[in-house]
KEVOLO-261651 format. One line per field, with one value per residue: z, x, y of N, C-alpha, C in turn; residue number from 1. Coordinates in pm, 1 decimal. Each point is the difference from the previous one (the first is absolute). Example, Ala and Ser with C-alpha at 12.3 -4.5 7.8 and 13.67 -1.06 7.14 Angstrom:
<recs>
npz <- (780.0/-72.0) $
npx <- (1319.0/-35.0) $
npy <- (-569.0/105.0) $
capz <- (0.0/6.0) $
capx <- (-89.0/82.0) $
capy <- (119.0/119.0) $
cpz <- (0.0/73.0) $
cpx <- (90.0/-77.0) $
cpy <- (120.0/109.0) $
k <- (1/2) $
</recs>
This chain:
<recs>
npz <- (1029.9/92.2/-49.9/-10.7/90.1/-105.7/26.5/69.0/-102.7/-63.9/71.2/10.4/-139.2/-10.3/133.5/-160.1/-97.3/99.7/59.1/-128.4/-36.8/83.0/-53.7/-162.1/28.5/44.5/-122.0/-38.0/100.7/-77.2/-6.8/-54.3/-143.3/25.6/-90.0/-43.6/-64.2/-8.1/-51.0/1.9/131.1/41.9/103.0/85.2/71.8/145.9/-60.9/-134.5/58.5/46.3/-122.8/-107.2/171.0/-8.1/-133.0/6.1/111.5/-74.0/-122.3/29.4/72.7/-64.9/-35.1/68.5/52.3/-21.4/-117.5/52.2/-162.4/11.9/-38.2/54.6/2.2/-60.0/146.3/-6.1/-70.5/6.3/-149.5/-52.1/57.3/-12.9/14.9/143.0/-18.5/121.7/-57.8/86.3/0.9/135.1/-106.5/-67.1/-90.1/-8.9/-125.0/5.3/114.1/-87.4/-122.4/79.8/-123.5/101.9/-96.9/164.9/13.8/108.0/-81.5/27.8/-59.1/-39.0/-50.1/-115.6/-60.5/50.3/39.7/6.9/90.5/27.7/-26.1/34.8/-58.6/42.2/-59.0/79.2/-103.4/-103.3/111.1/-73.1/62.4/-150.9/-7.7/3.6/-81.7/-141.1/-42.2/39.8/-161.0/15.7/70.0/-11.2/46.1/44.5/52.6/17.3/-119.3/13.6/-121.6/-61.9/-142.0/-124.0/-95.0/-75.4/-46.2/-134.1/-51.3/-120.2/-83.0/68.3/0.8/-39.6/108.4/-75.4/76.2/-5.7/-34.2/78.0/15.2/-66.6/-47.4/-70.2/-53.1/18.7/157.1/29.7/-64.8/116.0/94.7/-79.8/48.7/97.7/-103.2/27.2/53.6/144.7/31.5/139.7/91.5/28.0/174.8/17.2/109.6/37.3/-83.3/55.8/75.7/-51.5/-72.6/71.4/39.4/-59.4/-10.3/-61.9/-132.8/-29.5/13.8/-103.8/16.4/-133.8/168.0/63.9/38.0/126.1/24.0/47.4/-124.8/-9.8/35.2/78.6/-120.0/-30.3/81.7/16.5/-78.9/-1.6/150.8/-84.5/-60.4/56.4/-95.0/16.1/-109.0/-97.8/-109.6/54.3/58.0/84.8/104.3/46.0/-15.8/139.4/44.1/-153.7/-84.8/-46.1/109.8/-141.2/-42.2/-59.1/-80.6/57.7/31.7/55.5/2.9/25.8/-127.1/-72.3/-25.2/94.2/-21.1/-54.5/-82.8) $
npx <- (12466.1/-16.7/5.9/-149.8/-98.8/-12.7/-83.9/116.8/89.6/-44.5/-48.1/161.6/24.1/-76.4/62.9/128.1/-66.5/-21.3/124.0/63.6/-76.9/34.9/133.2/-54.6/-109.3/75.8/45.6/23.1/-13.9/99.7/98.9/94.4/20.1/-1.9/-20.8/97.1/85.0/-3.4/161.3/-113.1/-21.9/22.5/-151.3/54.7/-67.7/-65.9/-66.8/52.0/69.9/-149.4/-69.1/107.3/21.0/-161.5/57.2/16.3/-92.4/-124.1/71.1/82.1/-74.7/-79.9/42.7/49.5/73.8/-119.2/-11.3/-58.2/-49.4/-60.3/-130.6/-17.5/126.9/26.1/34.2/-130.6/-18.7/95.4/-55.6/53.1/-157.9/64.4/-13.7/-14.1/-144.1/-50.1/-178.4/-2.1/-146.6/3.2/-45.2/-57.0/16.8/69.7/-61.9/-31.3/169.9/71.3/-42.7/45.6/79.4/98.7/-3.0/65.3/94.2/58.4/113.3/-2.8/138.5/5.6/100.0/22.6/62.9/-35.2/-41.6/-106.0/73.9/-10.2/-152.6/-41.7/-102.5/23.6/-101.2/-15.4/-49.6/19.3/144.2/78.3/73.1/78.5/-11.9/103.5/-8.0/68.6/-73.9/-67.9/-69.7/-135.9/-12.0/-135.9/-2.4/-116.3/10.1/125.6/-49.2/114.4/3.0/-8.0/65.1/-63.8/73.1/-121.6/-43.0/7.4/-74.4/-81.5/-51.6/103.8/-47.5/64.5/-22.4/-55.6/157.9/-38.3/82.1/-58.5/121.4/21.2/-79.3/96.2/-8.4/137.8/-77.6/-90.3/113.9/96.2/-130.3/-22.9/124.5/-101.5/-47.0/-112.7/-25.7/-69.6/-63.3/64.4/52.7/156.4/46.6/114.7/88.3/-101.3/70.3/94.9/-59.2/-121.0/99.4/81.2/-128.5/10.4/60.3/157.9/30.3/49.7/119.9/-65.2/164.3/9.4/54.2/98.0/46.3/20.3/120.9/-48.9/21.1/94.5/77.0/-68.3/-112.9/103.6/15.2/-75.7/1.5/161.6/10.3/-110.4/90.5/30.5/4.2/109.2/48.7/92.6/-6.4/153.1/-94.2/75.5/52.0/-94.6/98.5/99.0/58.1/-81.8/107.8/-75.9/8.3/-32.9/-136.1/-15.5/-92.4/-128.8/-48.2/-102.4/2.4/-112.1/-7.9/96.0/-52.1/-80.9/144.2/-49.8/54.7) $
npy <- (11880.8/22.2/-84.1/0.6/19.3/25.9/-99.6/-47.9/48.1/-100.1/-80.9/13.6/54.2/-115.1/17.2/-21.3/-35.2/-68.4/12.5/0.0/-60.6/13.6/7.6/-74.4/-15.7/0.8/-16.1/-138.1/7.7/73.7/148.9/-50.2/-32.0/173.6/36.2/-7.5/120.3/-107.6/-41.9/-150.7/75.0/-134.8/3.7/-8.0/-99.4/17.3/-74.9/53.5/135.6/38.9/-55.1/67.7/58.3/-85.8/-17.7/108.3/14.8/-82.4/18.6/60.9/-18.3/20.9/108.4/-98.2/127.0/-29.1/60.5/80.5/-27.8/131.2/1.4/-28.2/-61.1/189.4/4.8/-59.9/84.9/-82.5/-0.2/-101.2/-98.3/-101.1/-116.3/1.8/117.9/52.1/50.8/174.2/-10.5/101.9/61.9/-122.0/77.9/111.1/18.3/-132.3/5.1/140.3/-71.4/-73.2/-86.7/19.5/98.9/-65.4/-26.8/-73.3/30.0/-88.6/-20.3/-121.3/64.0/-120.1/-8.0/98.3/-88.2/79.2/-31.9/93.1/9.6/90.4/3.8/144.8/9.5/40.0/48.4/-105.4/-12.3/51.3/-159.0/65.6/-116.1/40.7/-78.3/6.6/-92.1/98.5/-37.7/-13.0/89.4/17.2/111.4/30.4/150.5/-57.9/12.1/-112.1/63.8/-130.3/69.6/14.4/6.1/66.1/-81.4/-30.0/43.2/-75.5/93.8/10.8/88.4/51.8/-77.8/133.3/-5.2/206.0/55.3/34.8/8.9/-112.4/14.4/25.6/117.9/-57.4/44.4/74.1/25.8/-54.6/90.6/43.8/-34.1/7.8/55.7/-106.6/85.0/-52.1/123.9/-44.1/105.2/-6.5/50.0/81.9/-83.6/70.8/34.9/-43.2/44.9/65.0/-36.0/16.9/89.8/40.8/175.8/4.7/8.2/70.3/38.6/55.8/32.2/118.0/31.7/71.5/-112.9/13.7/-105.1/89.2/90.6/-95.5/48.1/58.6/83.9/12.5/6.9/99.2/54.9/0.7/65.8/88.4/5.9/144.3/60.7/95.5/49.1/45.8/123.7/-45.5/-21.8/109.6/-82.5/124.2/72.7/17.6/152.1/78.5/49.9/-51.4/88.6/71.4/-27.3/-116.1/-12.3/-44.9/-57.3/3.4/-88.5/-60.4/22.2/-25.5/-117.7/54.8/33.5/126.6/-62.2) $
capz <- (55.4/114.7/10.3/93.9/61.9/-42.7/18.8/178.5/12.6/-58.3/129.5/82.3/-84.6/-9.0/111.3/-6.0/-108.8/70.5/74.9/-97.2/-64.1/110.0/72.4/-45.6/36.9/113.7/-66.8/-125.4/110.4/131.5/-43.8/-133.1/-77.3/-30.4/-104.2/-35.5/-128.3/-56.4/-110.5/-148.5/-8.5/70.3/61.9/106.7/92.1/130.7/3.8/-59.6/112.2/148.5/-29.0/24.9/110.0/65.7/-75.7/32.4/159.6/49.1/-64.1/35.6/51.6/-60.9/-93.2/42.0/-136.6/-112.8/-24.7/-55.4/-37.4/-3.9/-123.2/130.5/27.3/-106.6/8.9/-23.4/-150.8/-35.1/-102.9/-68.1/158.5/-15.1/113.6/60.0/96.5/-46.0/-112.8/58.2/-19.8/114.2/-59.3/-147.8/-25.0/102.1/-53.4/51.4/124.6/7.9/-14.5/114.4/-62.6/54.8/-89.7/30.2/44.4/58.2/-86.1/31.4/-98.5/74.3/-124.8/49.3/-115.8/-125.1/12.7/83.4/44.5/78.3/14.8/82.1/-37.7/135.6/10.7/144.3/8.8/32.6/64.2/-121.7/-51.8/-48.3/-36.8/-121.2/-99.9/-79.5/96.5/99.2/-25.4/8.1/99.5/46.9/200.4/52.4/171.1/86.9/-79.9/-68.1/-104.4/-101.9/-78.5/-138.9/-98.6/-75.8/-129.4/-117.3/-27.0/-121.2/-17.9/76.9/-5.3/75.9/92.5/21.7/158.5/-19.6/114.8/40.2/-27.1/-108.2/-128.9/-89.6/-156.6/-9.9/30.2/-116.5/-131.2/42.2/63.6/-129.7/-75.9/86.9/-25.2/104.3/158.4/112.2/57.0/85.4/53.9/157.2/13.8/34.4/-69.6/-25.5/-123.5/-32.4/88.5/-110.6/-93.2/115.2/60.1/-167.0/4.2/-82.9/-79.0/-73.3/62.4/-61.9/25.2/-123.9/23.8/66.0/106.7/79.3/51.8/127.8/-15.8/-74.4/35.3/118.1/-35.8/-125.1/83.1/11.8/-155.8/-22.0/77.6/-25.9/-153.0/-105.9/-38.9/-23.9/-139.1/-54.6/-89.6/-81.6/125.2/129.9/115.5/88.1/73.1/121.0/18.8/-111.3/-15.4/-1.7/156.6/-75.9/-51.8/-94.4/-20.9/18.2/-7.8/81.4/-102.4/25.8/-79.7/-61.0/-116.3/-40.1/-21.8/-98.5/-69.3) $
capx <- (-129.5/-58.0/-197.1/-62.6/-134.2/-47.9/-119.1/-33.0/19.7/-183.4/-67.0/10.6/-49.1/-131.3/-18.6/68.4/-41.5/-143.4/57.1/11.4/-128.2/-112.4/76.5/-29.0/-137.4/11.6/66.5/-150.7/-124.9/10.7/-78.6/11.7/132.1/115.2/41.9/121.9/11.2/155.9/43.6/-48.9/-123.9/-76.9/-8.6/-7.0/-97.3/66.4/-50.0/93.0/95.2/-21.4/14.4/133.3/69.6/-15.8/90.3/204.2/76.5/-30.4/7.1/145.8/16.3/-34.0/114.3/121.5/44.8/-30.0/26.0/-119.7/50.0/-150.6/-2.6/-10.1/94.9/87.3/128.9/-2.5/8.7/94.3/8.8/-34.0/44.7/22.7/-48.1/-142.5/-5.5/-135.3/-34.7/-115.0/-48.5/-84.4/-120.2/-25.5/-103.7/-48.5/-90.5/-118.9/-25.5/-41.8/-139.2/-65.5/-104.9/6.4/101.9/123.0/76.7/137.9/-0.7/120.1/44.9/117.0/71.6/134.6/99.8/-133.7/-123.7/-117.0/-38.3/-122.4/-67.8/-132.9/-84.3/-107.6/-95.8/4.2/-112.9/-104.9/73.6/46.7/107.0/79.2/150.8/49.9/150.4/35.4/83.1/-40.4/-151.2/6.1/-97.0/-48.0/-33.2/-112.7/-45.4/52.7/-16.4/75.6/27.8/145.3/-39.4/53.8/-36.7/-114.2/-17.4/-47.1/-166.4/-23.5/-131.3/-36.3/60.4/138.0/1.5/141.0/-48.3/138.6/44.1/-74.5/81.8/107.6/-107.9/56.8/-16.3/26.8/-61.6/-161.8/47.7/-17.3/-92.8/-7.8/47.9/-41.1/-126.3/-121.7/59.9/-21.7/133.0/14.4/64.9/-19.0/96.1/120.5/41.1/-174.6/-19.7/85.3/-84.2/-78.3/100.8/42.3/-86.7/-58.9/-152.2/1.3/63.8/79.6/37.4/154.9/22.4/88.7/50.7/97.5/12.3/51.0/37.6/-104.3/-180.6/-37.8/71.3/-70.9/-106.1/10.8/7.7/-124.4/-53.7/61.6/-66.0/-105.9/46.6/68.4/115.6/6.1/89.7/15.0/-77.2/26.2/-87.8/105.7/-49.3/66.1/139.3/14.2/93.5/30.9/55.5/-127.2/-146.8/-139.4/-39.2/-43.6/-92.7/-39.9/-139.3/3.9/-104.8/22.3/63.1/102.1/-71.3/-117.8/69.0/34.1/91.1) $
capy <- (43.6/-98.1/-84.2/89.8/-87.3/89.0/20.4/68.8/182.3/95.8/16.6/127.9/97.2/36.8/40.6/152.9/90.1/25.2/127.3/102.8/61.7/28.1/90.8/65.5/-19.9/127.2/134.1/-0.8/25.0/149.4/134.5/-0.8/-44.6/54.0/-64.8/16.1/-77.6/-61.6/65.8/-61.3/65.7/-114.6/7.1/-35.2/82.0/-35.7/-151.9/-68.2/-25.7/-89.7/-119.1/-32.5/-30.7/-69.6/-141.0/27.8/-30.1/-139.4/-76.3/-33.6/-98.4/-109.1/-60.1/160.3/-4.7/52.1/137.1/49.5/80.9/71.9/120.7/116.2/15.2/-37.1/-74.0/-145.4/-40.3/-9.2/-85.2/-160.3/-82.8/-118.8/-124.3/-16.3/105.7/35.2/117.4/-4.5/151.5/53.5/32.9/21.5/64.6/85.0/85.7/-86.5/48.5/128.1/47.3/-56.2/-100.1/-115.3/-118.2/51.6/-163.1/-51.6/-83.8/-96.9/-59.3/-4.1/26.0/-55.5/10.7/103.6/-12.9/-15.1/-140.5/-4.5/118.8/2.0/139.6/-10.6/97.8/26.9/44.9/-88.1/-146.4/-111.3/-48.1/-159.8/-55.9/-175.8/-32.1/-109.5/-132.1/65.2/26.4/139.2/14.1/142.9/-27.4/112.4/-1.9/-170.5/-109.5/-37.8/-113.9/-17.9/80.8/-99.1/65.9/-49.1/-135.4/57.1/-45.4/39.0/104.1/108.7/134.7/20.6/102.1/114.4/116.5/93.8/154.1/116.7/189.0/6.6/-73.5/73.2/-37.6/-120.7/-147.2/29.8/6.7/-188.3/-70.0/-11.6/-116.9/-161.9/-63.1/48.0/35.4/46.6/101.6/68.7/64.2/-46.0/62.4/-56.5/-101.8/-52.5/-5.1/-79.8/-65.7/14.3/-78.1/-141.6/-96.9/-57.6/84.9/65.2/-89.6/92.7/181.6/70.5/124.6/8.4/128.9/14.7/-19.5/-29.7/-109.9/-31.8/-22.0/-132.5/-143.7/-104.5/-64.6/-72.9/-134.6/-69.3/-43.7/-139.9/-104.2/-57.6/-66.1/50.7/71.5/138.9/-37.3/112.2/-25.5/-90.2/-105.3/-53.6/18.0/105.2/-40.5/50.7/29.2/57.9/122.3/130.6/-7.5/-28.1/-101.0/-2.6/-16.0/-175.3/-66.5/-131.2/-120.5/-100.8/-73.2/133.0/-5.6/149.9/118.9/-33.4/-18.7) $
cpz <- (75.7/12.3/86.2/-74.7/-123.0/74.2/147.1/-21.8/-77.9/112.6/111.6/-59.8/58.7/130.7/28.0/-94.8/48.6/110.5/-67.8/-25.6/174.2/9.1/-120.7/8.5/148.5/-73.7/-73.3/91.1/107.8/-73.7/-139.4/3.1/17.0/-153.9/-31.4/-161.6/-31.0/-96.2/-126.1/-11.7/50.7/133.7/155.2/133.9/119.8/5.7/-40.3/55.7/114.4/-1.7/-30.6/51.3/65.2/-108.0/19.5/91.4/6.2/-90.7/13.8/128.6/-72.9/-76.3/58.0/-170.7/-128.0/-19.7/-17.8/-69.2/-17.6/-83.3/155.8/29.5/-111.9/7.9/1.6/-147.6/-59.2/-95.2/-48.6/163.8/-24.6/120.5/57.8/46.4/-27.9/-28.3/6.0/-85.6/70.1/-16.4/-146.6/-4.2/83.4/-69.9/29.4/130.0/30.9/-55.0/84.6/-45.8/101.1/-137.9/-50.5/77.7/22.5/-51.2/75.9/-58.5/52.4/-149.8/15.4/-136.9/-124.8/27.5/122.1/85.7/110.7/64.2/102.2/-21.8/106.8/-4.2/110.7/-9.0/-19.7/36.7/-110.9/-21.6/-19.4/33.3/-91.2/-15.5/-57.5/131.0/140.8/15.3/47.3/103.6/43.7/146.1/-77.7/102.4/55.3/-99.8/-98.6/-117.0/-103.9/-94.6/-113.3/-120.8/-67.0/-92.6/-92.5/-46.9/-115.7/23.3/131.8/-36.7/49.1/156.4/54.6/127.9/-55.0/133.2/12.1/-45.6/-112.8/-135.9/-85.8/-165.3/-43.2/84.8/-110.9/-124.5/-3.6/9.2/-149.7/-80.6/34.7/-43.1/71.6/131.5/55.6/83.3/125.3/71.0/144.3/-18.9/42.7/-14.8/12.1/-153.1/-40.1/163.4/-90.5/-63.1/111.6/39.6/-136.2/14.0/-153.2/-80.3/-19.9/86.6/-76.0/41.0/-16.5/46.4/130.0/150.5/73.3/42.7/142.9/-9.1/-68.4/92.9/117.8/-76.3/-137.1/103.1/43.7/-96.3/-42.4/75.7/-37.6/-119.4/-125.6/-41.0/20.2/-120.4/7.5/-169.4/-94.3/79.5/40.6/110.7/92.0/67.6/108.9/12.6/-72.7/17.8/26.8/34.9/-121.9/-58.9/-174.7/-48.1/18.7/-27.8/132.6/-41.1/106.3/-92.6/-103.8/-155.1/-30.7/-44.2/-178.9/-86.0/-44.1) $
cpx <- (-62.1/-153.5/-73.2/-103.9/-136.0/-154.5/10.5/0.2/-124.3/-33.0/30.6/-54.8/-146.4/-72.4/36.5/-55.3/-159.4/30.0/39.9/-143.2/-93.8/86.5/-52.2/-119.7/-12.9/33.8/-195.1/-131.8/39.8/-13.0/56.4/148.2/163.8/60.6/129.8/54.5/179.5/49.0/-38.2/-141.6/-101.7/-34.4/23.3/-27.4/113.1/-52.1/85.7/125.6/1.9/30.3/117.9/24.9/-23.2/-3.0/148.9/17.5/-33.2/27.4/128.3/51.8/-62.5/116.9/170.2/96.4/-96.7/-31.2/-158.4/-49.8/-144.3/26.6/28.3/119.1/114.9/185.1/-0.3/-7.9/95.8/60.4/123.5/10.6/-18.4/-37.8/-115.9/-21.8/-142.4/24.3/-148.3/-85.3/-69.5/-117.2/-11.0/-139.0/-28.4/-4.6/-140.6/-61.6/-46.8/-143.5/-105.9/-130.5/50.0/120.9/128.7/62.6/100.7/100.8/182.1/50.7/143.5/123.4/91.5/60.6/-81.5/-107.1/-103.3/-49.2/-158.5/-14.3/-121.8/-19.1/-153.8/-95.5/-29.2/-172.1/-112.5/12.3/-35.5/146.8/35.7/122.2/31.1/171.7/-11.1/47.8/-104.6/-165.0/-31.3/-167.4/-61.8/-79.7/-91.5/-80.4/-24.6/-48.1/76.9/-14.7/114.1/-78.2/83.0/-60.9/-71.6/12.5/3.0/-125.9/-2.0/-90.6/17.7/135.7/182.5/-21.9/181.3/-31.6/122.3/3.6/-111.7/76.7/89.9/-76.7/87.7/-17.9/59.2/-1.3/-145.3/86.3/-11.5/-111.9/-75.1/-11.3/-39.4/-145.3/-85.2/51.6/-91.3/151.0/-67.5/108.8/16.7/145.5/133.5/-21.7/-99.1/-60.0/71.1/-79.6/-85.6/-20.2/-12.8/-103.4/-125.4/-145.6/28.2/113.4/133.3/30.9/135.8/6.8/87.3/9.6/68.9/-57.1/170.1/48.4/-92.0/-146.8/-54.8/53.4/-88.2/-60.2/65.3/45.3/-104.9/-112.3/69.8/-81.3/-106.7/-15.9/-63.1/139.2/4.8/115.2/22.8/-24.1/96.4/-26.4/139.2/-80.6/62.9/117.8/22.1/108.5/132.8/83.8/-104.3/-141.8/-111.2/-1.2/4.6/-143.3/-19.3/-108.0/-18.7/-143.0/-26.3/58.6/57.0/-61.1/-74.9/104.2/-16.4/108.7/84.4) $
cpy <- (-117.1/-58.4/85.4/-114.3/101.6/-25.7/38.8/116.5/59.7/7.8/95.5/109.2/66.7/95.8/162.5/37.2/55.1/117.1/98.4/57.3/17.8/178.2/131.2/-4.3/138.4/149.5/52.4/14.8/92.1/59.1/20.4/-32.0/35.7/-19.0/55.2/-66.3/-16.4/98.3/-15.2/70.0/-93.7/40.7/-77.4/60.2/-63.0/-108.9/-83.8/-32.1/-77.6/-142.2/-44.8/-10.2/-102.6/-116.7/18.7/-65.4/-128.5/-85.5/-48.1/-103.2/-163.4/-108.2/117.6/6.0/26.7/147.7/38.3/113.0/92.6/110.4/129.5/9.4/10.6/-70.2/-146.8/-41.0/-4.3/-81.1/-19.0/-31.3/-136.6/-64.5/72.5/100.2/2.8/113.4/-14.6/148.9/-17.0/41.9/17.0/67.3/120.3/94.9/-50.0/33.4/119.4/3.7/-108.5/-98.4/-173.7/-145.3/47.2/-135.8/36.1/-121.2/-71.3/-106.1/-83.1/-83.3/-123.3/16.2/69.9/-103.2/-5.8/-128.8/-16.2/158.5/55.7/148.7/7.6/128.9/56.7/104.8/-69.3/-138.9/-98.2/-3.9/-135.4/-35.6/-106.4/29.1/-124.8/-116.2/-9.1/15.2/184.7/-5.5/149.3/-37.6/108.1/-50.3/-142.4/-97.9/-43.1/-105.7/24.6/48.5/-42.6/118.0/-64.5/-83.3/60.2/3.0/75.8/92.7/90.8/133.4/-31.5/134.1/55.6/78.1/35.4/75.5/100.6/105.3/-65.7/-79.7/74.3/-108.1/-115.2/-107.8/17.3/-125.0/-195.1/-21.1/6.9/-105.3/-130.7/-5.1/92.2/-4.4/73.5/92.4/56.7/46.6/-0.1/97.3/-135.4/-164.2/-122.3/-78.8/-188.8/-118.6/-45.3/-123.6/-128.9/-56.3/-29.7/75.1/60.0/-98.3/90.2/129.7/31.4/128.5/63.4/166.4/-50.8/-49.5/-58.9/-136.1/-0.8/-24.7/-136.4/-124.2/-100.7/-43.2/-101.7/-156.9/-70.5/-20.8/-137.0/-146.1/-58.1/-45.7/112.4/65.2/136.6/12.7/144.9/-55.9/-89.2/-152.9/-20.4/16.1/134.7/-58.2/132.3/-14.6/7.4/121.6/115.1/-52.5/-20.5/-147.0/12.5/63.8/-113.5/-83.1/-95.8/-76.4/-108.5/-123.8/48.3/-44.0/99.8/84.3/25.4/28.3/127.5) $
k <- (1/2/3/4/5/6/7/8/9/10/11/12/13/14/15/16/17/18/19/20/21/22/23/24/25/26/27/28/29/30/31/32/33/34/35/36/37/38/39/40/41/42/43/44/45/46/47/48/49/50/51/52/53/54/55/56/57/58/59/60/61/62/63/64/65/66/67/68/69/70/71/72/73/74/75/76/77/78/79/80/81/82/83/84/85/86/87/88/89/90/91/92/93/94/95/96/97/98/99/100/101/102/103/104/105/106/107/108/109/110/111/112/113/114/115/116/117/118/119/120/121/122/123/124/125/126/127/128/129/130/131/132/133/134/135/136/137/138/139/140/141/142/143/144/145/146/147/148/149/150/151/152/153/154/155/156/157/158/159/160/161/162/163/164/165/166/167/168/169/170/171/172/173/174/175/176/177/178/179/180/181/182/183/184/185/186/187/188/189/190/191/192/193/194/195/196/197/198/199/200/201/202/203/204/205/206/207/208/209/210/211/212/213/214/215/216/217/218/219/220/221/222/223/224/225/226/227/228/229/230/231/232/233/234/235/236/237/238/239/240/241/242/243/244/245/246/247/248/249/250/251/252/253/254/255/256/257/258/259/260/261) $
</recs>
């Protein structure tokens, strides 16, 4: 596998994940959705597609040869994938998108030996995007204002601030968040939640129901960047390009000490 420049290629990233989300920003301010439902019964709209087409076609020159792999495209999923490919979701959150709350992201990941090496998650409704990767720090842009972004300190006497899922709070995440004491709990959609976390608004995002190798991987790079963790509940780090497209159950922390035992 051949060296690549990882911070030049954040930087190309950032120009396309801002063209993905303008392409869905045109679906989300015309006359409506089209909604369409998968075989898992998951919705996808023409946003979601649109936007696939426009990471399929530009991301491949970035890197020739690499494989790209989208929840939008089922002949690119092609598990166990070893060495380097990106792994993209065109639209996280598009139950967020259909009920038109704006917390919905463009999520870009770029994979080298199962791990997440650098990421960029892009709100496109309220021009909010990050980036980072381990090695890489981590950074949020809103509307042209750029800063580096660090997960929160520890501080005695204050609450454990928990951010869950808007559509997945199920009885055994309720069952962990439980388990952390006093906790402040708010709710954010898609991979907003693990932003949350990175730029030190929220301490803790466990999430103990079924997600996707797409729906984690940009942001668990950029949580790294800012010096936290994403674990599964035996504290492994999310691994890519697994036999099987689902995740573990996980946690992402800014510090894996808050996990409890």
């Amino acid at each position: 596998m051949r060296q690549v420049h990882h911070q030049a290629l954040l930087e190309q990233l950032l120009p396309l994940a801002r063209t993905a989300g303008s392409t869905i920003m045109s679906v989300y301010d015309g006359s409506g959705a089209n909604v369409q439902y998968k075989d898992d019964a998951s919705p996808v709209t023409e946003a979601d597609l649109a936007a696939h087409r426009v990471l399929a076609t530009r991301l491949t020159p970035l890197l020739p040869g690499c494989p790209v792999v989208s929840e939008e495209d089922l002949a690119s999923q092609v598990y166990r994938r070893a060495g380097r490919f990106w792994l993209v979701d065109p639209l996280d959150g598009t139950k967020e998108f259909i009920a038109r709350n704006g917390e919905f992201t463009v999520n870009i990941a770029l994979i080298e030996d199962g791990h997440s090496v650098l990421g960029v998650v892009y709100a496109p409704a309220i021009d909010a995007l990050y980036c980072g990767g381990a090695g890489l720090s981590a950074f949020r842009c809103i509307r042209g204002q750029t800063v580096a972004i660090k997960v929160a300190a520890a501080q005695t006497g204050r609450a454990c601030r928990v951010v869950a899922s808007k559509s997945h709070l199920n009885d055994a995440t309720r069952s962990l968040i439980d388990r952390l004491g006093e906790v402040s709990l708010a709710q954010a959609g898609s991979s907003l939640k693990f932003c949350r976390v990175a730029e030190g608004e929220a301490d803790i995002y466990p999430r103990l129901a079924p997600t996707c190798e797409w729906d984690t991987a940009a942001a668990q790079a950029i949580l790294e960047g800012a010096g936290g963790a994403v674990v599964d509940l035996q504290g492994r780090p999310l691994q890519y390009g697994k036999a099987d497209v689902l995740n573990p159950s996980f946690i992402a922390a800014r510090d894996t000490a808050l996990i409890p035992a």
